[in-house]
C-alpha positions as CSV (number, residue, x, y, z in Angstrom):
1,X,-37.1,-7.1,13.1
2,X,-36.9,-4.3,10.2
3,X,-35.0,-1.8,12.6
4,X,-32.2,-5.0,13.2
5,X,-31.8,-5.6,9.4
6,X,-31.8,-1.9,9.0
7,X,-28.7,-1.5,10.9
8,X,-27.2,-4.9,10.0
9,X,-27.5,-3.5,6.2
10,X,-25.8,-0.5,7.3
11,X,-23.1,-2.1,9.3
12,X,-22.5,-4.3,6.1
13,X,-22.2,-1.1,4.1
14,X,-19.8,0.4,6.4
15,X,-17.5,-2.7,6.6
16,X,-18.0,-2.9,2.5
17,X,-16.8,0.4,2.8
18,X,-13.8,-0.4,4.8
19,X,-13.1,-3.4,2.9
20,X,-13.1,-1.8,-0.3
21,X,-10.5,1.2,1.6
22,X,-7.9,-1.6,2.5
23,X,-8.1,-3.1,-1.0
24,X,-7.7,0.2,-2.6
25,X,-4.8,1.2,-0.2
26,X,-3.1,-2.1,-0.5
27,X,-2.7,-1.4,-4.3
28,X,-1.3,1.7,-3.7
29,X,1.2,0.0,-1.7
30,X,2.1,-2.0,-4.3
31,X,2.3,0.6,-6.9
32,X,5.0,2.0,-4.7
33,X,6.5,-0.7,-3.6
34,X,7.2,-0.9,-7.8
35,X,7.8,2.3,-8.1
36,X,10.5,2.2,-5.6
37,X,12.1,-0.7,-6.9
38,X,11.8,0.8,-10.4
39,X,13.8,4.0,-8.4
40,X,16.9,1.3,-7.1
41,X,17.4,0.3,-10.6
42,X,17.5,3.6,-12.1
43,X,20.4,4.2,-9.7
44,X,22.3,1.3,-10.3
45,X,22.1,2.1,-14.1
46,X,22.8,5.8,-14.4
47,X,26.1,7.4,-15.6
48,X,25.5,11.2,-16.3
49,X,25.4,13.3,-12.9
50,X,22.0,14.7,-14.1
51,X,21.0,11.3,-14.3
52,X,22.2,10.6,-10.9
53,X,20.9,13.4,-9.5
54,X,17.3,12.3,-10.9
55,X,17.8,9.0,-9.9
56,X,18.5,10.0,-6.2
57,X,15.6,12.4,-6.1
58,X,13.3,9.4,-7.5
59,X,14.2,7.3,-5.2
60,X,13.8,9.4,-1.9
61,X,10.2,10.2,-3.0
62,X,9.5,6.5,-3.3
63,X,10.7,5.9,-0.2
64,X,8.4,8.9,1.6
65,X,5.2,7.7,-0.3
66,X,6.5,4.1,0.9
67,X,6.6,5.3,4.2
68,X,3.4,7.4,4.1
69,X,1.3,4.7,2.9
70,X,2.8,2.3,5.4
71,X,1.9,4.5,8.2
72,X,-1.8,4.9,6.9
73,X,-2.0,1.1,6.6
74,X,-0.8,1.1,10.5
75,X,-3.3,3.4,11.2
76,X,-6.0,1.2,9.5
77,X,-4.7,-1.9,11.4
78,X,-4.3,-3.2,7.7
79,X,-3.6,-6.9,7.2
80,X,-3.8,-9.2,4.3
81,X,-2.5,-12.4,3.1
82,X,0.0,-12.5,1.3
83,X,-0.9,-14.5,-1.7
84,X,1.9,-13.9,-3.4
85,X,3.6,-16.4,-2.1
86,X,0.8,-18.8,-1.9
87,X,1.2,-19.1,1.8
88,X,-1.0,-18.7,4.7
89,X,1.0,-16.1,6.4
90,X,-0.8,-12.8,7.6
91,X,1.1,-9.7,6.6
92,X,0.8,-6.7,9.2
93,X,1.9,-3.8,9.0
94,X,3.5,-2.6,12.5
């Protein structure tokens, strides 16, 4: 019996582990998921060609971390619900 709960503890490290990875990545989705909506406004508001320039850059490095972090969560086999909109929909990334 203490060998099983040995490796049932370590098991429910390692998905405490895992668990606490997804959560971790999932906010980084959202950070830049923000950020890159922060990037579209910037874009629509700009005047100055610097500005534009900046704006442009901005917002095609959003989209690359968007992308990077999408791929990791694919990787992962992430999925969550989506309690944002207070439904019981399953949100996978694919």
């Amino acid at each position: 019996m203490g060998m099983w709960d040995r490796v049932t503890r370590e098991q429910r490290k390692d998905m405490q582990l895992l668990n606490s990875e997804k959560m971790q990545l999932l906010q980084e989705i959202e950070k830049a998921r923000l950020d890159w909506v922060t990037a579209q406004h910037r874009l629509d508001i700009v005047i100055e060609h610097d500005q534009i320039d900046y704006a442009i850059y901005a917002l095609e490095a959003s989209q690359k971390r968007l992308d990077m972090l999408f791929k990791q969560a694919k990787r992962m086999k992430l999925s969550a619900w989506d309690v944002r909109n207070s439904k019981s929909e399953i949100v996978t990334f694919k």
